[in-house]
ROSE-4610 file (N, C-alpha, C; in Angstrom, 1 decimal, always signed):
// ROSE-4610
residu = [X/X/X/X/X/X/X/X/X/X/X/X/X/X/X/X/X/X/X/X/X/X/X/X/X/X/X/X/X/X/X/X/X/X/X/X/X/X/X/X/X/X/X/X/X/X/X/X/X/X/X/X/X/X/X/X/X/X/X/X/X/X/X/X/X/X/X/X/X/X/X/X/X/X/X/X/X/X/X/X/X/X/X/X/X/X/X/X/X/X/X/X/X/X/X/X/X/X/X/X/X/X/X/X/X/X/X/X/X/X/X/X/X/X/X/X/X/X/X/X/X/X/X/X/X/X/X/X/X/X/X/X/X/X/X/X/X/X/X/X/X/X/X/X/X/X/X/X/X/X/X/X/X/X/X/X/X/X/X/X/X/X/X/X/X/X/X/X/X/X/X/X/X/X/X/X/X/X/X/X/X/X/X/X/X/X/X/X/X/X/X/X/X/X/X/X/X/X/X/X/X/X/X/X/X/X/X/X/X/X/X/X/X/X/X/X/X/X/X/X/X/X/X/X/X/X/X/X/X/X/X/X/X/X/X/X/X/X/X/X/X/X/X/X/X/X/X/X/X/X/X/X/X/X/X/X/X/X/X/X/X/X/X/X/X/X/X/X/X/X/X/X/X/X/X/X/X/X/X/X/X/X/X/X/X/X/X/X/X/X/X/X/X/X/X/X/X/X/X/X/X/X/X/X/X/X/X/X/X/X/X/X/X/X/X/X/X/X/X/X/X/X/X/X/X/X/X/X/X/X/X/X/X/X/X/X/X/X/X/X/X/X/X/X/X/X/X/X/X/X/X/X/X/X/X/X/X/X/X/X]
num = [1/1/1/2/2/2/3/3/3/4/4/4/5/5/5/6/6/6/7/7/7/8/8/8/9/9/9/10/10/10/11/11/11/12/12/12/13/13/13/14/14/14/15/15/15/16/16/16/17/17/17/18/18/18/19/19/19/20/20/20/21/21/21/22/22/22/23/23/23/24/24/24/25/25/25/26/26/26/27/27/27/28/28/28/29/29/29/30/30/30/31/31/31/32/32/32/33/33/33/34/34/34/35/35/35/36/36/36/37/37/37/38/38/38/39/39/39/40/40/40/41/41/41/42/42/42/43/43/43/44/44/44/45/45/45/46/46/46/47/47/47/48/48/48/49/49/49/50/50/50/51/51/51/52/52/52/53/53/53/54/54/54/55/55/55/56/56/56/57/57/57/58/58/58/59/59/59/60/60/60/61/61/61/62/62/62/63/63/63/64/64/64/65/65/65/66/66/66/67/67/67/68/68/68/69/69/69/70/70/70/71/71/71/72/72/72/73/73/73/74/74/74/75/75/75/76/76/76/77/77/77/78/78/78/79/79/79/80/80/80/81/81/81/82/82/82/83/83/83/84/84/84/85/85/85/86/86/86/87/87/87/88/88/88/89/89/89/90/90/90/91/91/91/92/92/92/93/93/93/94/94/94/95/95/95/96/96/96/97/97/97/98/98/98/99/99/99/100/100/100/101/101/101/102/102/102/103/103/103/104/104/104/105/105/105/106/106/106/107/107/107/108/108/108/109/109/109/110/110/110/111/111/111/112/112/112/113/113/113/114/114/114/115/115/115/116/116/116/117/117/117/118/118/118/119/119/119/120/120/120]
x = [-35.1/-33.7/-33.6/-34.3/-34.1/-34.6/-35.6/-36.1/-35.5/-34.3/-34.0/-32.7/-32.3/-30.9/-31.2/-32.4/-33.3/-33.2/-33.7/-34.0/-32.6/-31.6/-30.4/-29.1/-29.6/-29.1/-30.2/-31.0/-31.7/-31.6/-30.7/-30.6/-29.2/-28.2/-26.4/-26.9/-28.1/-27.7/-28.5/-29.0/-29.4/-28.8/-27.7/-26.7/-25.8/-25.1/-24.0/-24.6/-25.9/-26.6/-26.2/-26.8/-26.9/-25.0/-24.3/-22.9/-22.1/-22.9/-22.6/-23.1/-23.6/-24.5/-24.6/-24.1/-23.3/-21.7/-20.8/-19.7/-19.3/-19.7/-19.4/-19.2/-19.3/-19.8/-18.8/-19.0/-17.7/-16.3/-16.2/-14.7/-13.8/-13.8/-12.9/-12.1/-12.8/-12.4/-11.9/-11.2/-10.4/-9.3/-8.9/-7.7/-7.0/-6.4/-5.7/-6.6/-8.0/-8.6/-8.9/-9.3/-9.3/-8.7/-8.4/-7.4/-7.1/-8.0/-8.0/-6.7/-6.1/-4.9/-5.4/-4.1/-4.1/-3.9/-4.7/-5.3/-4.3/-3.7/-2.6/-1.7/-0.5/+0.2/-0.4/-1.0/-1.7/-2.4/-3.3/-3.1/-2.2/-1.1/+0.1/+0.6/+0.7/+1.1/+0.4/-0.7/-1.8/-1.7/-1.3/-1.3/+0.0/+0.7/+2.2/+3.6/+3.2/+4.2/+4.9/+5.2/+6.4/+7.2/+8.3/+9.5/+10.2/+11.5/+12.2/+13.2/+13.1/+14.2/+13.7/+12.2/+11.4/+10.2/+10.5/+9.6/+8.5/+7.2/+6.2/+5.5/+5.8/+5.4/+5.7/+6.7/+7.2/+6.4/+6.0/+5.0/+3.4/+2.8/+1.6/+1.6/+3.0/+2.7/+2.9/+3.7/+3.3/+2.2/+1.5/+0.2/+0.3/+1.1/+0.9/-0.1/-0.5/-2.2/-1.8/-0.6/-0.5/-0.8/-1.2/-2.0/-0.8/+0.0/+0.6/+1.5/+2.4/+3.0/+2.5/+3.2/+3.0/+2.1/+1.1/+0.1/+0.8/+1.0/+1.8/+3.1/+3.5/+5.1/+4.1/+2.9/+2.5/+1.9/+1.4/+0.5/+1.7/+2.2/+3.8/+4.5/+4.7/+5.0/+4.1/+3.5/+2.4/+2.0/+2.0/+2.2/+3.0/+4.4/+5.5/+6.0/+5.3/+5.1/+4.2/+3.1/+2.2/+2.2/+3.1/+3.6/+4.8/+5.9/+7.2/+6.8/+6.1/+5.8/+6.8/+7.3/+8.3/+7.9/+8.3/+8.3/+8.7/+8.0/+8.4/+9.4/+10.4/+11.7/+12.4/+11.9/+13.0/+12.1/+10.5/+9.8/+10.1/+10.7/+11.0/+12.4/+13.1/+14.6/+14.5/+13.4/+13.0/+12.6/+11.8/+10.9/+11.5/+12.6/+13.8/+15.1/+14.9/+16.0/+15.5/+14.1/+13.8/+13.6/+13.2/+13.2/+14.3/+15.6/+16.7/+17.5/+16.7/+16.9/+16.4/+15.1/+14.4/+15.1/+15.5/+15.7/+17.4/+18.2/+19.2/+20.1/+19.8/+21.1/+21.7/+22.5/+23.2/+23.0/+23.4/+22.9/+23.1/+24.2/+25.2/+24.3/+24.0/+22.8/+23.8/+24.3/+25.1/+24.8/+24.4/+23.5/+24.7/+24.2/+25.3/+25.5/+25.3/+25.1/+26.9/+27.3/+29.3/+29.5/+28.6/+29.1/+29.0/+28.3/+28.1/+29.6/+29.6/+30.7/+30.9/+31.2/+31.1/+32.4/+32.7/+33.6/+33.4/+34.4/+34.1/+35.2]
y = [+27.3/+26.9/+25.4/+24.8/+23.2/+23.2/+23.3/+23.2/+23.4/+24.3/+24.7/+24.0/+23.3/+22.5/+21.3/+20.9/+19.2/+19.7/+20.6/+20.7/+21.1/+21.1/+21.3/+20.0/+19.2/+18.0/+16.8/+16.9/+15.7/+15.5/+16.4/+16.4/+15.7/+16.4/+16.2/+14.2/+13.7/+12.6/+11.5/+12.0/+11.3/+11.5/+12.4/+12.2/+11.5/+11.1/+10.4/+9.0/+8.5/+7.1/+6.5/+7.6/+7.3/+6.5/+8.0/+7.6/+6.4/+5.9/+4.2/+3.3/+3.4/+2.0/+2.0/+3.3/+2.9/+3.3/+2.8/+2.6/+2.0/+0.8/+0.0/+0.0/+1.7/+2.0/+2.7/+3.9/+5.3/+4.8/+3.8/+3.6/+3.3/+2.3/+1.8/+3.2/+3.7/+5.2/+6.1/+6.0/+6.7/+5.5/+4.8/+3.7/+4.7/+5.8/+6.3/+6.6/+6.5/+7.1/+5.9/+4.4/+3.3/+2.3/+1.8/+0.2/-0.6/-2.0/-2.9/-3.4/-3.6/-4.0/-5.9/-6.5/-8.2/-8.3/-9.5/-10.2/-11.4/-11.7/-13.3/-13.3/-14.1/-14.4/-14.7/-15.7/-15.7/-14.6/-13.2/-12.4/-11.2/-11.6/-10.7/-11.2/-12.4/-13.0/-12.3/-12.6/-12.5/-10.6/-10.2/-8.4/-8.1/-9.0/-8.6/-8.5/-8.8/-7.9/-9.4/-10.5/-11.2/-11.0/-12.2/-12.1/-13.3/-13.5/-14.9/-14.2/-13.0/-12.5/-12.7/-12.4/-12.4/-12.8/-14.4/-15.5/-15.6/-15.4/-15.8/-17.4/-17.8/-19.3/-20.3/-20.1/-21.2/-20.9/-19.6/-19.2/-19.5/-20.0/-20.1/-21.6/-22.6/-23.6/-24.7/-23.6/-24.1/-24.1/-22.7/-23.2/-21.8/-20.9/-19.8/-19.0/-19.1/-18.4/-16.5/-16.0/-14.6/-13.7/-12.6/-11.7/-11.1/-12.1/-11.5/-10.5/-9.6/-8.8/-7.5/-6.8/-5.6/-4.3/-3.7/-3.3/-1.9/-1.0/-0.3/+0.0/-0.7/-1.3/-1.7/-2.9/-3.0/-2.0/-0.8/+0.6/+1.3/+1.5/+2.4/+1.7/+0.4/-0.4/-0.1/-0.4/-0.1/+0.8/+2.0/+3.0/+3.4/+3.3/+3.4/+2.4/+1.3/+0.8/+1.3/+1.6/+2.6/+4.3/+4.7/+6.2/+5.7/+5.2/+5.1/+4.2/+3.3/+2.3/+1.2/+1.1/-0.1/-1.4/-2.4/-4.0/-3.9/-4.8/-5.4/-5.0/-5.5/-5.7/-4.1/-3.3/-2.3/-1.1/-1.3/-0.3/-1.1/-2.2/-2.5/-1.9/-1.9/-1.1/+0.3/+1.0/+2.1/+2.5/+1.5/+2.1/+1.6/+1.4/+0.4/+1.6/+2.2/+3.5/+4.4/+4.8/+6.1/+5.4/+4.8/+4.3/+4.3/+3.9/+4.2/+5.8/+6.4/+8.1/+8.8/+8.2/+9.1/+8.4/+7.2/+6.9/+7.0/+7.9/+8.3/+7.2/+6.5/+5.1/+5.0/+4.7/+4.9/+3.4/+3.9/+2.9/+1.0/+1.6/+0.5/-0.4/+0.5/-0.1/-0.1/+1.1/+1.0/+2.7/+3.2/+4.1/+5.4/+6.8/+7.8/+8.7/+7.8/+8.6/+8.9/+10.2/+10.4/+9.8/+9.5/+8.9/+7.3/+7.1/+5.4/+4.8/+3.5/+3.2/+1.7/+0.9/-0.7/-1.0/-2.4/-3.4/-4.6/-4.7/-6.0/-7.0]
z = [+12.2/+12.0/+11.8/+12.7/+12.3/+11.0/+10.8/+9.2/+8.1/+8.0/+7.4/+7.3/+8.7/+8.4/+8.0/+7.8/+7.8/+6.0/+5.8/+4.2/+3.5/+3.9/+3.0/+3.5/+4.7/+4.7/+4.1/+3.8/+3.0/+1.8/+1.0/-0.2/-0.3/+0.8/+1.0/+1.7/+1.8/+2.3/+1.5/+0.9/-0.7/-0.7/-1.8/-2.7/-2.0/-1.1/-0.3/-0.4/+0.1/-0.3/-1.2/-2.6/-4.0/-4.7/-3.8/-4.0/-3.9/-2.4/-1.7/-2.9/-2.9/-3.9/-5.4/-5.8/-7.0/-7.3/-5.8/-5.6/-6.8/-7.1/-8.1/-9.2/-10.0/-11.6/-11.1/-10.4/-10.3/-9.8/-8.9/-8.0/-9.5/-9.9/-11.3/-12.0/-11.9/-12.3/-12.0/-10.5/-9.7/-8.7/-9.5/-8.6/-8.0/-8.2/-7.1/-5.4/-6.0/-4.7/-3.7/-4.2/-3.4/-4.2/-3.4/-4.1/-2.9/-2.9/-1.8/-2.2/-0.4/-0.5/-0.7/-0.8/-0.8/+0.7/+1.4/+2.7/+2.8/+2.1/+2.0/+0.9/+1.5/+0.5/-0.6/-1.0/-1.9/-2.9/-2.2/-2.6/-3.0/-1.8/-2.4/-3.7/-4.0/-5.3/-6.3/-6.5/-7.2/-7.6/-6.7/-7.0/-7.6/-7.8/-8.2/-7.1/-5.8/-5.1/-4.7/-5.3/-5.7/-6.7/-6.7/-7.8/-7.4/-8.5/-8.5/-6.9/-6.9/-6.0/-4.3/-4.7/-3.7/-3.6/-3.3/-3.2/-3.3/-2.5/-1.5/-1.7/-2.7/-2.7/-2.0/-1.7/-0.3/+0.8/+1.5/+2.0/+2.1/+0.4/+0.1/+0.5/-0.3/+0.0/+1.4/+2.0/+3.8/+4.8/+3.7/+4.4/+5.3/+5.4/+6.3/+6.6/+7.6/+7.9/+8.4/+8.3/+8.8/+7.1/+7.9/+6.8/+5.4/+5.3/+4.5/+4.6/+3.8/+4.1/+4.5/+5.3/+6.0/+4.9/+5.7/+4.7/+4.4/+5.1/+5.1/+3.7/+3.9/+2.7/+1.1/+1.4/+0.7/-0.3/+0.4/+0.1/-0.7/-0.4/-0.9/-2.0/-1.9/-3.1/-4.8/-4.0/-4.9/-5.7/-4.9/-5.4/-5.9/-5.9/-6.5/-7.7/-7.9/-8.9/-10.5/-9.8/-10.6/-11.1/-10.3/-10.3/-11.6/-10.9/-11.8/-12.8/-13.2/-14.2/-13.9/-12.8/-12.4/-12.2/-12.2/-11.2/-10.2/-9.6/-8.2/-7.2/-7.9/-7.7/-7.1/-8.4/-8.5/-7.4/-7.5/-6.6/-4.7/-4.8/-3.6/-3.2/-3.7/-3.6/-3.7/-4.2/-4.1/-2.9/-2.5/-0.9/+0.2/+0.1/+0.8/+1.4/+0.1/+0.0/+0.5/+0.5/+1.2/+2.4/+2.9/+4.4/+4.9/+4.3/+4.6/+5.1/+3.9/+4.1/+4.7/+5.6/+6.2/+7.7/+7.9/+8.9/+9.4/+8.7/+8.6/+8.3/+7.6/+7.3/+5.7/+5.6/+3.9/+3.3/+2.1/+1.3/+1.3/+2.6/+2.3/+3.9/+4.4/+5.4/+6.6/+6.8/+8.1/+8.5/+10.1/+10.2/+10.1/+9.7/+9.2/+10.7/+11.6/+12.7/+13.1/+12.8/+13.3/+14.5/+15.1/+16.6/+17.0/+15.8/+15.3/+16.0/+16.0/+16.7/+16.4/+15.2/+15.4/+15.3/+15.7/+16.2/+15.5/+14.2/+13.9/+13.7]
C-alpha cells in the first residue's frame, strides 16, 4: 500500500514543483487567477486606483509609511474595473453602492432601517 501511494504521489509532486518554477511563463495568462495587490500609496497610484476626485498624492508626498488603502476594497475595485471596463472613479461608486446594499443603507447614505430615528 505504501508503495503504491509513494508511486502515484511522486509524479502529482513533480508536476506541482515544475508548476512553481515556471510560475513565471503560465501566471500572465490567467490575471483573473493571481494579481498582486499595490503595498503603498505609491503603488496604489501606479495600479490606477487614484483620480483628480480621489487623490493619493498628497499622501505619497507626506511621506506616509501605512500600507496604503484597504486590501480588501482594493481587490473588488479592481475587479470591477476589469469586469465592467470602467475607471476608477465610477468602479469606486460601484463598490460603494453595493456595500451600501448589502449593508442595508440607501443611496442617499442614511440607513433603511423603519425604526431608524434622527434628529436634526
Amino acid at each position: 500500500m505504501g508503495y503504491l501511494l509513494f508511486t502515484l504521489s511522486l509524479p502529482l509532486l513533480i508536476f506541482v514543483t515544475v508548476l512553481y518554477y515556471t510560475r513565471s511563463r503560465w501566471v500572465p495568462n490567467f490575471p483573473y487567477l493571481y494579481t498582486r495587490l499595490p503595498t503603498s500609496f505609491r503603488d496604489d497610484i501606479e495600479a490606477g486606483l487614484s483620480s483628480a476626485a480621489f487623490d493619493l498624492s498628497a499622501n505619497v508626498e507626506a511621506g506616509d509609511s501605512r500600507q496604503g488603502l484597504d486590501e480588501q476594497g482594493k481587490r473588488e475595485v479592481q475587479a470591477i474595473m476589469k469586469r465592467r471596463g470602467v475607471g476608477f472613479d465610477e468602479a469606486r461608486r460601484l463598490y460603494m453602492e453595493d456595500r451600501f446594499r448589502k449593508n442595508d443603507i440607501g443611496p442617499d447614505g442614511r440607513p433603511r432601517d423603519p425604526k431608524f430615528v434622527s434628529f436634526s
